[in-house]
TORDO-578326 format. One record per residue (C-alpha): residue in three letters; x, y, z. Coordinates in steps of 0.2 Angstrom, whole numbers, padded with zeros to 4 digits, always signed. Example, Ala and Ser with C-alpha at 12.3 -4.5 7.8 and 13.67 -1.06 7.14 Angstrom:
ala+0062-0022+0039
ser+0068-0005+0036
//
This chain:
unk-0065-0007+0036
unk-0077+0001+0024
unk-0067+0010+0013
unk-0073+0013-0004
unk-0067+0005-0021
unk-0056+0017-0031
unk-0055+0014-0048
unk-0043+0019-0063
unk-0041+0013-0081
unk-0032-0001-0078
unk-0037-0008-0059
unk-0045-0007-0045
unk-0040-0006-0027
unk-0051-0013-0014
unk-0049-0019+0005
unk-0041-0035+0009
unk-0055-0049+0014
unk-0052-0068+0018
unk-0055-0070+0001
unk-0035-0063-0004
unk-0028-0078+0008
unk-0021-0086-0005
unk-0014-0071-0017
unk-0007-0065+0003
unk+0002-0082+0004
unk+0009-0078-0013
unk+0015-0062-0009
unk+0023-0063+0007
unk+0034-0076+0000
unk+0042-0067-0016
unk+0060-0064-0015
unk+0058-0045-0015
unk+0044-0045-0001
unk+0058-0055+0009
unk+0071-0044+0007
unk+0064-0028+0008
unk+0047-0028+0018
unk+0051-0045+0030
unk+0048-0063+0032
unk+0031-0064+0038
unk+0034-0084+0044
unk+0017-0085+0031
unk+0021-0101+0024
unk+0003-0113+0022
unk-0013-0108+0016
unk-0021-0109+0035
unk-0005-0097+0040
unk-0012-0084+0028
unk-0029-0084+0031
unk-0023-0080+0051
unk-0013-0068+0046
unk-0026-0059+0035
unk-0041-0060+0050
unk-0025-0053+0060
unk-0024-0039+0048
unk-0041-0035+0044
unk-0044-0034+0065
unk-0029-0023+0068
unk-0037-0005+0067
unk-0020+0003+0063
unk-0017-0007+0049
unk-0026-0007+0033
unk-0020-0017+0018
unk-0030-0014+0001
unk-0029-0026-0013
unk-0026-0020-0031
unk-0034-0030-0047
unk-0034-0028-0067
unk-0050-0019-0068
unk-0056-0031-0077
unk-0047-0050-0076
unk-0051-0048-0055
unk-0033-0053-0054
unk-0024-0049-0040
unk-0008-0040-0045
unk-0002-0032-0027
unk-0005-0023-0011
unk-0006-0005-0004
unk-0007-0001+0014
unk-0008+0012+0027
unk-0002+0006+0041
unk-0001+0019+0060
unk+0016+0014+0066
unk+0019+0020+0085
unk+0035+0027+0080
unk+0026+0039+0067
unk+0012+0053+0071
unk+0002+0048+0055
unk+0000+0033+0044
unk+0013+0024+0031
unk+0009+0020+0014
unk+0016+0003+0008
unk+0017-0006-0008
unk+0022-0022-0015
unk+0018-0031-0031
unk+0019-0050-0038
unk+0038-0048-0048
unk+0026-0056-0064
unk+0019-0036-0062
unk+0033-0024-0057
unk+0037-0011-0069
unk+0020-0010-0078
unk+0015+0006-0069
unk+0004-0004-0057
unk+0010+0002-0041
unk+0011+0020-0046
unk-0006+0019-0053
unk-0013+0012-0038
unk-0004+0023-0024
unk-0008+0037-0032
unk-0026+0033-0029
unk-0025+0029-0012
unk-0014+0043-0008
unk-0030+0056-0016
unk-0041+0045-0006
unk-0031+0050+0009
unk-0028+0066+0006
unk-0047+0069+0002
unk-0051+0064+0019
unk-0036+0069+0030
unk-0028+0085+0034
unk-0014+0078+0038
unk+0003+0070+0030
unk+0008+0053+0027
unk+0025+0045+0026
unk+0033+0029+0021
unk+0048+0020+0027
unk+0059+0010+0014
unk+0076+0005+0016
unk+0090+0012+0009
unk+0095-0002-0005
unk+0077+0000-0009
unk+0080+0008-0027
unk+0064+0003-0033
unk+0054+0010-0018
unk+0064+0025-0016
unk+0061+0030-0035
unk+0041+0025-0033
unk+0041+0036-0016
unk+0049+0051-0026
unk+0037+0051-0041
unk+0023+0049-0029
unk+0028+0068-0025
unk+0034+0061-0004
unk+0052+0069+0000
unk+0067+0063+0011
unk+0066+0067+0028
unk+0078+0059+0038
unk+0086+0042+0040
unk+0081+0035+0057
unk+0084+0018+0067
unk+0072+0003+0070
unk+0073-0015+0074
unk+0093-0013+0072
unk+0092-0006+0055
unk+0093+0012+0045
unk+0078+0016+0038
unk+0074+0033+0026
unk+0060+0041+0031
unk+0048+0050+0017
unk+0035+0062+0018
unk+0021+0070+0010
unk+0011+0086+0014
unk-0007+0090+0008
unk-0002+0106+0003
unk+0011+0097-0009
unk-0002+0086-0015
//
């Protein structure tokens, strides 16, 4: 992986290791992780440590895990993942419910997104669905816009994006 560790006032944001196993095991399970992003089938300790080693050896998907800057407590994730149905990579979020609505998740996407930007001329979209309140309004104040609705694994997805040059 070998991406750098960004840093704000509040939290950090590092790549996943097999050391977030079990804060990965917690996450996948939440109600709004379920509903929103999927059911994993994650369900025992030995489940999630697969599931990480599959992540971190996946070269289009990279999941970075955000702490309090200083607690080390794992609040969430962000990740960039390169879907085959998309020419560049999709930023992700989603956070324990204990920490949603703190700021966390905007905090910590924005970082990644100037990360990216500082290293790629290119755009990056995201894919929510359209119940998705909370993601929608994150996506917006991250500065990506609406694009288009499109279709995928029998569902309507909205697709956002954001430009460099609207960075």
């Amino acid at each position: 992986m070998g991406f750098k560790i960004l840093r704000s006032q509040r939290l950090y944001v590092k790549d996943l290791s097999l050391k977030d196993a079990p804060f990965l095991l917690e996450l996948l399970n939440t109600p709004g992780f379920m509903e929103f992003i999927g059911d994993r089938g994650v369900r025992s300790w030995e489940e999630a440590n697969a599931f990480c080693t599959k992540l971190r050896d996946n070269p289009a998907i990279h999941y970075r895990v955000v702490f309090l800057q200083f607690s080390d407590i794992p609040l969430g994730i962000i990740s960039l993942v390169q879907r085959d149905y998309l020419p560049q990579p999709d930023i992700g979020f989603a956070f324990l419910p204990t920490y949603s609505g703190m700021g966390y998740a905007y905090e910590a996407a924005s970082m990644v997104l100037d990360d990216y930007f500082a290293n790629h001329k290119a755009p990056i979209f995201a894919t929510t669905l359209e119940h998705n309140v909370r993601s929608i309004k994150l996506l917006l104040r991250l500065g990506l816009s609406f694009e288009r609705c499109i279709e995928r694994d029998q569902q309507q997805i909205h697709l956002y994006k954001k430009d460099l040059w609207n960075h």
